[in-house]
C-alpha positions in Angstrom: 26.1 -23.9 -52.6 22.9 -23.1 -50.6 20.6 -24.2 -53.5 22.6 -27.7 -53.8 22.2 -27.7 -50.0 18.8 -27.1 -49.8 18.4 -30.3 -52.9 20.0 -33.0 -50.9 18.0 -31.7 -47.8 14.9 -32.3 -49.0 15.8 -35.8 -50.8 16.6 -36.8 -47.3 13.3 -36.8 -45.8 11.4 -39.8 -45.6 8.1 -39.7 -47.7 4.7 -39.8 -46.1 3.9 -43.8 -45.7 0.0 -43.2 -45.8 -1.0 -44.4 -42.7 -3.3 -42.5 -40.6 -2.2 -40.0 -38.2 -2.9 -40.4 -34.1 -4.2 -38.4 -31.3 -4.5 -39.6 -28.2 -4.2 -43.3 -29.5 -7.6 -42.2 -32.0 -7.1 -42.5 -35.6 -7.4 -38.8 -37.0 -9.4 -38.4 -40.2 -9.0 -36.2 -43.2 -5.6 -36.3 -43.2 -3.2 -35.3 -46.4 0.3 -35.7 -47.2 2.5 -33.3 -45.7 2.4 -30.2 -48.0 -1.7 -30.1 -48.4 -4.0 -27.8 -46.9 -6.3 -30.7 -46.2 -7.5 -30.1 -42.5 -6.8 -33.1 -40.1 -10.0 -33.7 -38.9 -10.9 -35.7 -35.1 -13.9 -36.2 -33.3 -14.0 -34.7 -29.7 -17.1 -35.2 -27.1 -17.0 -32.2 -24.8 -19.8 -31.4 -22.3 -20.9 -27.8 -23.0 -23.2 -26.2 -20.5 -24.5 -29.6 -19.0 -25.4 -31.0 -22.0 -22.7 -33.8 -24.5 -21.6 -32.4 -27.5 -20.0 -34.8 -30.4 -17.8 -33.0 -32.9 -15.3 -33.5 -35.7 -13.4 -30.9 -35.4 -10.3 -29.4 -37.6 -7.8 -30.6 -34.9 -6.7 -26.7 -35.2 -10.1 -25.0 -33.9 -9.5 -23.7 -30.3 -12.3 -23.9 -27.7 -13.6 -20.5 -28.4 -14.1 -21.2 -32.3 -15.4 -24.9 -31.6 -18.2 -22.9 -29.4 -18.7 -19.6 -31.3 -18.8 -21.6 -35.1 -19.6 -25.1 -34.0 -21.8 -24.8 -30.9 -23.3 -21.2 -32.2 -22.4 -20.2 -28.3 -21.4 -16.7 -29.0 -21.7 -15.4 -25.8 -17.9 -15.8 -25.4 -16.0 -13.2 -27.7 -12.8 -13.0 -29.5 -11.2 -10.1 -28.4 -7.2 -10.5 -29.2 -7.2 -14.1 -30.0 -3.9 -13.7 -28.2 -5.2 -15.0 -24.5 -4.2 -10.8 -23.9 -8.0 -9.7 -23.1 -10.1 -12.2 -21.0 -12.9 -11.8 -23.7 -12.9 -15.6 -23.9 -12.5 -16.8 -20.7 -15.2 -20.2 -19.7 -14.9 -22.1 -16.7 -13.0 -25.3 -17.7 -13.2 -28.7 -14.9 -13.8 -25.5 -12.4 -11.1 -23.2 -13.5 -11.1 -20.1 -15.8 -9.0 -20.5 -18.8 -8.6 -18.2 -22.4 -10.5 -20.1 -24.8 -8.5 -19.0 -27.8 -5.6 -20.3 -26.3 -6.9 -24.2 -26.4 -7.5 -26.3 -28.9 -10.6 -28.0 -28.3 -9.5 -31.6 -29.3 -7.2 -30.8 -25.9 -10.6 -30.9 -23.7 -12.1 -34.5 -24.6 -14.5 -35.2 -21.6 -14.0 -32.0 -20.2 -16.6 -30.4 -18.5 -17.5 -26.4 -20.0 -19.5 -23.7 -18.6 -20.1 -20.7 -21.0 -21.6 -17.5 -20.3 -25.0 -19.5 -21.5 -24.7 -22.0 -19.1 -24.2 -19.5 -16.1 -27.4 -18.3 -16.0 -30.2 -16.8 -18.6 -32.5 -14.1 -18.6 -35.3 -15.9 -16.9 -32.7 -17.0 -14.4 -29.6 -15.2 -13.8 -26.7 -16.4 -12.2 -26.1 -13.9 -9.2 -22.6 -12.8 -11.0 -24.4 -12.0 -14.0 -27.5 -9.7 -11.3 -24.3 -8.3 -9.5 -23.2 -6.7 -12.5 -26.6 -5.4 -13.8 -26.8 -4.1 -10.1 -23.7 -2.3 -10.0 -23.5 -1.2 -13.8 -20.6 -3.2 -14.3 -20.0 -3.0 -18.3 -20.8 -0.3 -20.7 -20.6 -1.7 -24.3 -20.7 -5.3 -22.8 -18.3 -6.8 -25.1 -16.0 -8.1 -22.4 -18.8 -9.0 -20.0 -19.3 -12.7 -20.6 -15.5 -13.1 -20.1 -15.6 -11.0 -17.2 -18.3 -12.7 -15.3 -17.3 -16.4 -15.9 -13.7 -15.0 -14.8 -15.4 -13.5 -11.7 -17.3 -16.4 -10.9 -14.1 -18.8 -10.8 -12.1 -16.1 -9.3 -14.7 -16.2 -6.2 -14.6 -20.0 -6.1 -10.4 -19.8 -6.2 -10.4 -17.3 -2.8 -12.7 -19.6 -1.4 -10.8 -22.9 -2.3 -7.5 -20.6 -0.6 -5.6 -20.4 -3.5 -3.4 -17.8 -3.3 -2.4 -14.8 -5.3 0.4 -12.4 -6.0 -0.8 -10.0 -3.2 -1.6 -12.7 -0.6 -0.4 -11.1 2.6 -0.6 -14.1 4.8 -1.0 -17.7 3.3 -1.9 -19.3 6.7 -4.8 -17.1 7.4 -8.5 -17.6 5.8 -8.9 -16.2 2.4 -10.7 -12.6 1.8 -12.6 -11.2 -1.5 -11.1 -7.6 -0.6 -10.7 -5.3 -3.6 -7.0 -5.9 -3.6 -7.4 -10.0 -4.5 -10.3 -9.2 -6.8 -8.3 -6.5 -9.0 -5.1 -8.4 -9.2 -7.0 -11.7 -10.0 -9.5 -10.3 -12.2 -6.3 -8.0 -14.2 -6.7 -10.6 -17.2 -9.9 -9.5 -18.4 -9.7 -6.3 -19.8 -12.6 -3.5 -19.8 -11.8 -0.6 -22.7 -14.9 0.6 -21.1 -13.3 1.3 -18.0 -16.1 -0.3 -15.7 -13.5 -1.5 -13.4 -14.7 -0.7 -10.1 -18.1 -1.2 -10.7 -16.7 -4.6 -11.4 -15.1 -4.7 -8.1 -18.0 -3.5 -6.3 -20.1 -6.8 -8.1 -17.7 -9.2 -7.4 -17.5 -8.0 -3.4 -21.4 -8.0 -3.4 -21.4 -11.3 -4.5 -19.0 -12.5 -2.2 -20.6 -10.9 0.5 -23.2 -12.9 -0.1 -22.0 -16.4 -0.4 -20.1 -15.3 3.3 
């Protein structure tokens, strides 16, 4: 029978022995016996913007939350929360990744750039002038996720990594529209500000020639 099944199933698993869970050879806190909704809590140092940040951290809060709740960096937006709409994307150890796709405890060390850290009002970052310039965003929701992806997007073509519409992988990387659009296709704009976008990003590049 399924329910006697199910019975000697459960009898044969090993109860919890109390000791303290790891991660990454740390002992996590906060821990409960399987079953609980007791969060497993660890601490994580992460450097945010320039500056160190210590947390203890649900070992379940992504990068995005850890900066939005944690950090109250809400510059980067939850769009999807699927990794579908670039609205998170930071600059990671010099590479753009979603944010709500990451657990943060999976970035001890790591260095993180933010919208915030690009640039500020008093100083922008030429990305962030670039768009202003070229009215690239309307409701500006996606913005911060599109700039920090436009920023590491430039730094990839210049680094010569290639992408899906790389003619020629032996000759010296261009910004053209063509390598901006199909790089920058992860960030979505429901505005529709996509070739003002372009026209930043080329400006930009154009300017670091």
């Amino acid at each position: 029978m399924v329910g006697a099944s199910a019975t000697a199933a459960l009898a044969a698993v090993p109860q919890a022995t109390g000791a303290a869970p790891m991660m990454g050879g740390a002992p996590m806190t906060g821990g409960g016996p399987a079953g609980t909704d007791r969060p497993v809590l660890a601490k994580v140092s992460l450097t945010v913007n320039g500056q160190r940040r210590d947390l203890e951290l649900d070992t379940r809060t992504s990068l995005l939350d850890a900066a939005r709740e944690h950090l109250h960096l809400t510059g980067s937006k939850k769009g999807c929360d699927h990794g579908q709409c670039g609205a998170c994307t930071m600059i990671v150890d010099g590479r753009r990744i979603n944010a709500c796709l990451t657990l943060a405890v999976m970035h001890q060390g790591s260095q993180i750039t933010t919208i915030e850290g690009l640039g500020q009002p008093e100083s922008l970052h030429p990305m962030q002038a670039a768009f202003i310039k070229h009215d690239g965003y309307q409701c500006g929701y996606c913005t911060p996720g599109q700039i920090c992806s436009g920023v590491a997007v430039l730094a990839e073509i210049e680094a010569g990594i290639p992408s899906h519409v790389t003619a020629d992988l032996n000759a010296p990387m261009q910004a053209s529209p063509a390598e901006i659009r199909e790089r920058m296709s992860g960030n979505i704009c429901r505005c529709g500000a996509y070739s003002n976008i372009v026209d930043a990003m080329t400006d930009v590049a154009g300017k670091q020639a």
